[in-house]
N, C-alpha and C positions, 0 to 999 in steps of 0.2 A: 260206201267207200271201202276198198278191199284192204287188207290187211298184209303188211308188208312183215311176214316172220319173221324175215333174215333181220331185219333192222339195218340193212346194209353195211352186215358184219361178214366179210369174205367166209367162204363153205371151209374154206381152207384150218381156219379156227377151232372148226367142230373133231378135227382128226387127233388123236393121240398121238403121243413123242413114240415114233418109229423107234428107237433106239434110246440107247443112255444118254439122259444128256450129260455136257461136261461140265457145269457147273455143280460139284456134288450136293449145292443146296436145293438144285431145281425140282419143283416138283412138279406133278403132274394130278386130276383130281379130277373125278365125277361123283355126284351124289343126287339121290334121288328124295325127297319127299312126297309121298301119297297118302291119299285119304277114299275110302269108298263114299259114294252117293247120299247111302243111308246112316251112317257114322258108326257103322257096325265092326270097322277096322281101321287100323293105323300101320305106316309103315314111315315112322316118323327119322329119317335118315338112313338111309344104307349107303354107303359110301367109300370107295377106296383114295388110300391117298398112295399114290409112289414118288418115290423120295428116289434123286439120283445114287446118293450113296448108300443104298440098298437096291439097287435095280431087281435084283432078281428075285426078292420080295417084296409086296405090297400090304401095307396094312389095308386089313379091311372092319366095316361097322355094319352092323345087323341090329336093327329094331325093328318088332315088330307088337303091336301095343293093342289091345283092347280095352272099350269102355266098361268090363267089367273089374277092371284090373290086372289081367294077367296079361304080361310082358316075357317076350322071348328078346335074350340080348345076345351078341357076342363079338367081341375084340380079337382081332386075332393077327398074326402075319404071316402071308401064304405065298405058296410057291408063284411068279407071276404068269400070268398066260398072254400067249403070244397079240403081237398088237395086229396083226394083218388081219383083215377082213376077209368074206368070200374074194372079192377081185382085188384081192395085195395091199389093198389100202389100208393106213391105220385107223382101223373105226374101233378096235378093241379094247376097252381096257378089263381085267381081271387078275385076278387074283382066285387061290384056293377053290371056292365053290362058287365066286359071286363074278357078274360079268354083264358089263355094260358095251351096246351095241349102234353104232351109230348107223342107221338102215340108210336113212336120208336126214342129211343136214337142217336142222334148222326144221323139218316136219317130223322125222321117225325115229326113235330112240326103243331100246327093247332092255329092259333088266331081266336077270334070270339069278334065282340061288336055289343050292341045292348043296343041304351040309347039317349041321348041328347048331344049334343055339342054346343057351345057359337060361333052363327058366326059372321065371322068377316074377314079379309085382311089379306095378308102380308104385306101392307102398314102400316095400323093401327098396328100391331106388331109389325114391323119394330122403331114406333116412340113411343111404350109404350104402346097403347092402347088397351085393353082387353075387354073391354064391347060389348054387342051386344046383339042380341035375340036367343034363346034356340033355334034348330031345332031336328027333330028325325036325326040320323044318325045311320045308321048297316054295317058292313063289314066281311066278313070272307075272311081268308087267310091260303092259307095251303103248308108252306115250306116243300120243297127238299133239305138237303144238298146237296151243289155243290164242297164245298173246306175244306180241312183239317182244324183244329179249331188251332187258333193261342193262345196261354198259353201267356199271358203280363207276358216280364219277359226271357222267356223260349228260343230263336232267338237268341240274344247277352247278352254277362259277362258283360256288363258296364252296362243295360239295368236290367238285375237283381238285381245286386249289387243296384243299383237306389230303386230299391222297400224295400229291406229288412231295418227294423226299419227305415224309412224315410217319409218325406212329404209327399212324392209322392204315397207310398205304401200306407199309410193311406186316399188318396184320389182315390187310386186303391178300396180299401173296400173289403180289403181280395182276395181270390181267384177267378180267372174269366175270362174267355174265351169268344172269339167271334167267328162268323162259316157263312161264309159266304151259300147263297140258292139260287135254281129257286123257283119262287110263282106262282102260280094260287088263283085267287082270284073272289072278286067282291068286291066294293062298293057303299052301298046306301046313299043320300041324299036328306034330305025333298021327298025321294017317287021315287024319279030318279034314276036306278039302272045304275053302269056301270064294266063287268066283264072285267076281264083282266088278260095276263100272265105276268110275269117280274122277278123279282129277288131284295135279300133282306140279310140284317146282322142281326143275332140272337145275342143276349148277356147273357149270365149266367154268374151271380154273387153272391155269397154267404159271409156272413163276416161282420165285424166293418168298418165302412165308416166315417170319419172326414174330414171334408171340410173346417174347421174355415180360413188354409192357403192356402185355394187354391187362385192361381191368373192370371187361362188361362191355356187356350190348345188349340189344331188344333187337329181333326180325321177324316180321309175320310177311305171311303175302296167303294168298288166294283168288282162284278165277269163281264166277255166280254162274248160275244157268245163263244167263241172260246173256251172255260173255263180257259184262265189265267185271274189272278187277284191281285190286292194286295192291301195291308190295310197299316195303321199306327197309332201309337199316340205320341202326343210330348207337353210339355211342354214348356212357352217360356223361356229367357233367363233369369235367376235371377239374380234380383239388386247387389247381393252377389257376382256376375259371377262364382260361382260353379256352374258343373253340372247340368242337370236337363234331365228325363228320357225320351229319342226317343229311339221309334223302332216299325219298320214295317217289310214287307216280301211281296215280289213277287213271284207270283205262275206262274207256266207256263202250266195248265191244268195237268200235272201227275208228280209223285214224291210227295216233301215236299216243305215245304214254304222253300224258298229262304229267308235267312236273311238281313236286309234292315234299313237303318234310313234316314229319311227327311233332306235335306239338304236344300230347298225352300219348305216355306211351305204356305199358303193362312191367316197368323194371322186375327183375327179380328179386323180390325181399322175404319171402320166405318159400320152404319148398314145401307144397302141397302136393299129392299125387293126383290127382280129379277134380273136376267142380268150381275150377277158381275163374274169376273174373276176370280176363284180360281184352278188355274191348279198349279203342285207340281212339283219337285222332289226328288227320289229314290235315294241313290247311296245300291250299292252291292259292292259286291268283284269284280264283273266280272264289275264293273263298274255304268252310273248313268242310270236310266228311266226316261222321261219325259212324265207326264201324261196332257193332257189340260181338265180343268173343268171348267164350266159355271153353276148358280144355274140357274134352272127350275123352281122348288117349294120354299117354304121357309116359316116359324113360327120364332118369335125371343121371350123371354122370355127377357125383360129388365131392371125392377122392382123389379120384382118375389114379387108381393102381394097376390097369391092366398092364400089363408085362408085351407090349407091342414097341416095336420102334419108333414109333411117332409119341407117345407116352412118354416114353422113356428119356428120346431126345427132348421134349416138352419139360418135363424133369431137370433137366441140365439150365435151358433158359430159364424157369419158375417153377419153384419146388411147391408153392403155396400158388398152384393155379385156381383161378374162377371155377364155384362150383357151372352146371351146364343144363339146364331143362330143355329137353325137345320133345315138342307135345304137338298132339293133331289138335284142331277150334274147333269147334260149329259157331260157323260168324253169318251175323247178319246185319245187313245193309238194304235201306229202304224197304224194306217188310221182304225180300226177298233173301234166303237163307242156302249157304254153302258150309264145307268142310275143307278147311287149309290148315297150315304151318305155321308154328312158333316154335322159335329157338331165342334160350336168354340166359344169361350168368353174370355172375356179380360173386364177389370175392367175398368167403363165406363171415368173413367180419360184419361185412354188411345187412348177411342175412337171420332173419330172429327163425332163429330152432324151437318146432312146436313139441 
């Protein structure tokens, strides 16, 4: 059975905002997660956000992570680059050195950076630390869609219902899909180049994004050799005990996403830099999935001092925001083994400092 990329999500979706928009809260966002084949690298987030009322800067996000520890980061807000494509279309987005390329919708996407990054650990992250020395850092990466693009929301009616006029939809930031890829790439540092194949989750996001109540969430996702795969997101339990929005989906290489919500999930309670357990599970109709995850790479944002306009405004909504781990797995399902994404935070009351 062949696989329907687009999910019959118009191509039209995939183009960046041509211009300003006029709501100054609009935002606009692409970000990349990857992992190489052998777990030998991470590129756990790079990502720009543009904010209307800041059009002609965009913040941008740089991680870049190794299993041995050493973590290239940086925060920054850079001049923006224009959104037109080779043929006038808006397939652009960038900023400063970083720049996301829409080749073909829904199949070809191309990241490219070339700039400085602040180095530093996962350990030093892990406990707050941000400081370090400037190095050169370049990489280009150039995604394959591999899996149908998942619509948050779109899977299950309570998962829906969840986003319309709610918390959680205003911490969704409007409209936005994920799609999971094979990468071929390379990355360089300080002068040392290292290519590599692997696989990776794209994010397109368009829309009004208010965070003042956010208070945590759990997201992993990853494609296997084999091409199944599945993803999730979930919020934790609110003090309130209402509700609060999970849903995921298991692919099995052909058809449509299988509809899914977490039922064990890995919350954030304490920050580790390597080696932590975070394996999940699924349930379905047809029953549950158990995935086992182990973090490889890892960056933790704990503080969030960086002096960017997304920060800053983040700062005005919640002064005491969730600290934020985003870390490469090596996940395995049915004795078959892959490298994917986790992203998690939880408000540092909740978390016990080692």
């Amino acid at each position: 059975m062949p696989v329907d990329l687009t999910g019959g999500i118009d191509s039209a979706r995939e183009y960046v905002f041509a211009q300003r928009p006029e709501n100054p809260e609009m935002r606009d966002s692409v970000s990349f997660w990857v992992s190489d084949d052998r777990g030998e690298l991470g590129l756990p987030r790079i990502g720009i956000e543009a904010v209307s009322a800041n059009w002609e800067s965009h913040d941008i996000q740089v991680n870049v992570a190794f299993p041995d520890g050493r973590a290239y980061r940086l925060r920054e807000t850079a001049p923006a680059l224009p959104a037109a494509g080779p043929d006038g279309t808006p397939t652009v987005l960038g900023a400063g050195g970083l720049r996301f390329e829409c080749v073909e919708p829904f199949r070809t996407w191309v990241m490219t950076y070339a700039g400085k990054a602040v180095q530093t650990s996962s350990f030093d992250l892990a406990a707050g630390q941000t400081d370090g020395p400037l190095v050169d850092i370049e990489f280009r990466v150039e995604a394959t869609m591999a899996v149908p693009p998942w619509v948050q929301g779109a899977l299950r009616n309570d998962a829906g219902e969840r986003l319309k006029n709610s918390v959680e939809g205003d911490l969704m930031g409007g409209p936005r899909y994920e799609q999971l890829f094979r990468a071929t790439g390379s990355v360089t540092v300080d002068g040392s180049e290292q290519r590599f194949t692997g696989s990776g989750l794209r994010i397109r996001r368009q829309g009004v994004r208010r965070l003042a109540e956010f208070w945590g969430h759990c997201w992993q996702s990853a494609v296997f050799p084999s091409g199944k795969a599945f993803g999730y997101m979930a919020y934790p339990p609110r003090d309130d005990g209402k509700p609060t929005f999970n849903e995921g989906f298991v692919f099995l290489g052909e058809g449509d996403l299988i509809p899914a919500r977490v039922v064990r999930a890995p919350w954030l309670t304490r920050l580790q830099a390597l080696g932590e357990d975070v394996s999940l599970v699924l349930e379905t109709a047809d029953g549950t999935v158990s995935i086992e995850g182990e973090t490889v790479v890892s960056t933790h944002d704990v503080h969030h001092s960086d002096k960017t306009y997304s920060v800053e405004s983040l700062k005005q909504e919640q002064s005491d925001f969730p600290a934020v781990q985003q870390a490469g797995v090596r996940y395995r399902w049915d004795g078959e083994e892959t490298f994917g994404m986790l992203e998690r935070s939880n408000p540092l009351d909740k978390i016990v400092r080692e």
